[in-house]
N, C-alpha and C positions, 0 to 999 in steps of 0.2 A: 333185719329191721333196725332202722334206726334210733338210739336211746332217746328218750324224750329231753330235753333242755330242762337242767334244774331250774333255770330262772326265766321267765318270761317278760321281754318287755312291755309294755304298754302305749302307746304313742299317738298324739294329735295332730291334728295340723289347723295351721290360719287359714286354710282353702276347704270347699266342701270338697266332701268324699268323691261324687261325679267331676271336678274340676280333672283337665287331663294332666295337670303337672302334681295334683295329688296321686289320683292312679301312678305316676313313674315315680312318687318318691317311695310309695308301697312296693311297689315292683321290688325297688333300689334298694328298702331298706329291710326287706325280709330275706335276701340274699347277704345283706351286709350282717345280720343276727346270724343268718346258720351260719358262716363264717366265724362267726365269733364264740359262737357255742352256745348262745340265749336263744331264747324265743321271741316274736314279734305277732303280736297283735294292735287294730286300730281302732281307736275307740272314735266312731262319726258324731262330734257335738261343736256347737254352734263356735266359730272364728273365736268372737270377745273371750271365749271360756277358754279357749288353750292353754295360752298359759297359767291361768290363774288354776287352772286341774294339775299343770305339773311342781307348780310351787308347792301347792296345797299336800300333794303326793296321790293324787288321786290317780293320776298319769305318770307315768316316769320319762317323757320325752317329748320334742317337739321337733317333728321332721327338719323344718326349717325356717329360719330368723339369721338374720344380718350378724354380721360381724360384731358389727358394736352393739346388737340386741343385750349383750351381756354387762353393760353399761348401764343401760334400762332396771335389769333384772341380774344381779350379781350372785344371786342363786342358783343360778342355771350351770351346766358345766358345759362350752363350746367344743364340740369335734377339731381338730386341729385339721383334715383334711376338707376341703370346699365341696358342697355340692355344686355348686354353678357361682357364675358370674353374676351378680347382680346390679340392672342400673335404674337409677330413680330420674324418671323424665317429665319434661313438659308439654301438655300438649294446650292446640288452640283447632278454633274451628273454622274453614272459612279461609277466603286467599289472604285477607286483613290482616288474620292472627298474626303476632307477636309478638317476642318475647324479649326486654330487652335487657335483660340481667338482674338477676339475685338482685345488686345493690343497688337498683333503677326501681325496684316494682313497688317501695312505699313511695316515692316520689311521683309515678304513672298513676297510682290507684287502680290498679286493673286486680278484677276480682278475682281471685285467686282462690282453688278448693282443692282438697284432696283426701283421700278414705280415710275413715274413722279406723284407729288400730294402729296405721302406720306412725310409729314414733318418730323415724328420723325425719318425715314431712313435716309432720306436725310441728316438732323442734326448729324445721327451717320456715314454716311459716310465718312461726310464731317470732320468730325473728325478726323477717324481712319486713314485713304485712302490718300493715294497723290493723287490730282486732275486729275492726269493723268492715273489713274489706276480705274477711278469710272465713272459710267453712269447712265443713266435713261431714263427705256422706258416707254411707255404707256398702255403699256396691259401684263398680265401676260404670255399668250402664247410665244408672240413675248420671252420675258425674260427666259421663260425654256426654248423655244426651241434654243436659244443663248447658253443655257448651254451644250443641248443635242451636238450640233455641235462643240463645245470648244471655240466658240468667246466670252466666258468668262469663269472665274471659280468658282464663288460665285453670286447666286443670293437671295436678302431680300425681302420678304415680306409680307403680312398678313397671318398667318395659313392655317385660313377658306377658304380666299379667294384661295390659291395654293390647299389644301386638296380638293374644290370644283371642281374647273379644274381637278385635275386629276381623280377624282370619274367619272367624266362626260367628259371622253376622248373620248366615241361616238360623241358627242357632236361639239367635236375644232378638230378631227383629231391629234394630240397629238401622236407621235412615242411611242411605250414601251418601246421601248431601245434606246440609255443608259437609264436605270430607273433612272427617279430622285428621291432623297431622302432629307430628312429633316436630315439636319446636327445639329442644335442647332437652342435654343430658345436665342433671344438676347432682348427681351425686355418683361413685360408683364404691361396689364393695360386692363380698362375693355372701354367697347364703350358706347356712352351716346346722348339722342336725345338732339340738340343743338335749340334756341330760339333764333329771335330777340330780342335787348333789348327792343323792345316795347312792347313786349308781356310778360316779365315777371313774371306778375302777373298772368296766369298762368301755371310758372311751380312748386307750391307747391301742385295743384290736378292735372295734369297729372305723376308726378312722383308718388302720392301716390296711382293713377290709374293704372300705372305699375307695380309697387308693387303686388296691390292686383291682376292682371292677372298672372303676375308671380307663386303668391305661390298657386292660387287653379289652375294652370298649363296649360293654355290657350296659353303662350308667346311658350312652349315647345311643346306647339299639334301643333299650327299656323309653327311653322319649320319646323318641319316632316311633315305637309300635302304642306308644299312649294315645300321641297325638292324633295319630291316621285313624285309628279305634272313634275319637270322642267326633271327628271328624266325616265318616262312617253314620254315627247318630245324628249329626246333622243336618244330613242330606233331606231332600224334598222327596218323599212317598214315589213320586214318580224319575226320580233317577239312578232309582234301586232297581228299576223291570228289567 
C-alpha cells in the first residue's frame, strides 16, 4: 500500500468543476502531484473566488492562468512547464461581421464585450474602446448570444473556451443562426498551473512532472477522454437508444 503524501495540495479553477477542460486539468494534475509526491485535491467554488482563495491561502493553486497572469498577481508562483496553448479571439455574428483591427475599433465604435475575470481582455479593451462602447459579461453564452441578437458587435474571448460552447450547442441551446464566427486572433500565450508562494518549493517537480506526461502523451489522451465524456452528456435522450 501505498504511504500516504505528507503534504496535500489544494487547487481551484476559473472553469466550473462540470466544464470538460476542468475535468482534464483534474485528470492532469492529480497524476502530476503523485509524481511529485504531494497530494491533490479540488475545491469546486465559484470563478471570481479562485484566485482570491489562493492569495488568501485558503487554496494553495490554481490549475490554470496565463502567462502574464503573474503580472496581475505577483504572488502567485507560475509552473515553468505550459499546459496548453492559449489564444484570445474575436468573434462577430452574421456574414456582416467584422473586425477591422485593435487600432481601427475606437475610431469604428463597434461595440465591443468580453467576460468579466479575463484580465488581459479587459486590459485590451480598456485600451482600444471608449468606455462607453465596452462591457463585460459573465458567461460566454450570455456574450454570443448578445451578438447573435445585435446588442453588440464584437465579442473577446478564450478560443477553447467559445470553440467548446459551440461544439456542445446541444448542451446551452445555442441558435445556429446568425452563425457565429471567429473574426481574429488578438492575443496569443500559453496557460500555466499557478502556486501559492508557500508552496514554491514544489513547482520545479511538478512542472517536470508535466513535461514528462506531456511528451509520452497522457496530458493529450486525459482531453480527448474529457471531451468525448462531457460530449456523451450532451447527447438528446433519444440518441443514446
Amino acid at each position: 500500500m501505498a504511504a500516504k503524501p505528507a503534504v496535500t495540495l489544494k487547487f481551484v479553477f476559473s472553469r466550473p468543476y462540470d466544464n470538460p477542460r476542468t475535468q482534464w486539468l483534474i485528470k492532469v494534475y492529480q497524476d502530476v502531484c503523485a509524481i511529485s509526491g504531494v497530494g491533490f485535491t479540488f475545491l469546486d467554488v465559484p470563478p471570481r473566488r479562485a484566485t482570491a482563495m489562493v492569495l488568501a491561502g485558503q487554496a494553495d493553486g490554481e490549475l490554470g492562468r496565463t502567462f502574464d497572469y503573474q503580472d496581475f498577481f505577483p504572488g502567485l508562483i507560475r509552473l515553468g512547464e505550459p499546459n496548453n496553448a492559449v489564444n484570445f479571439c474575436v468573434y462577430g455574428a452574421g456574414p456582416h461581421a467584422h473586425f477591422p483591427g485593435l487600432d481601427k475599433l475606437r475610431l469604428h465604435k463597434l461595440r465591443s464585450e468580453c467576460r468579466r475575470g479575463i484580465q488581459e481582455l479587459e486590459a485590451l479593451l480598456g485600451t482600444h474602446v471608449d468606455a462607453d462602447n465596452w462591457s463585460m459579461i459573465d458567461d460566454i453564452g450570455q456574450g454570443l448570444r448578445k451578438l447573435q441578437i445585435g446588442r453588440t458587435d464584437l465579442y473577446f474571448d478564450v478560443q477553447e473556451a467559445v470553440d467548446d460552447y459551440l461544439a456542445f450547442r446541444l448542451c446551452n441551446s445555442l441558435p445556429e443562426t446568425p452563425a457565429v464566427r471567429q473574426l481574429a486572433t488578438v492575443l496569443s500565450t500559453t496557460g500555466h498551473c499557478y502556486l501559492n508562494r508557500a508552496h514554491a518549493a514544489h513547482a520545479p517537480k511538478m512542472s517536470a512532472a508535466l513535461a514528462r506526461l506531456k511528451h509520452d502523451g497522457t496530458v493529450a489522451r486525459y482531453l480527448q477522454q474529457s471531451l468525448q465524456a462531457y460530449q456523451q452528456r450532451c447527447r438528446p435522450a433519444t440518441s443514446r437508444l
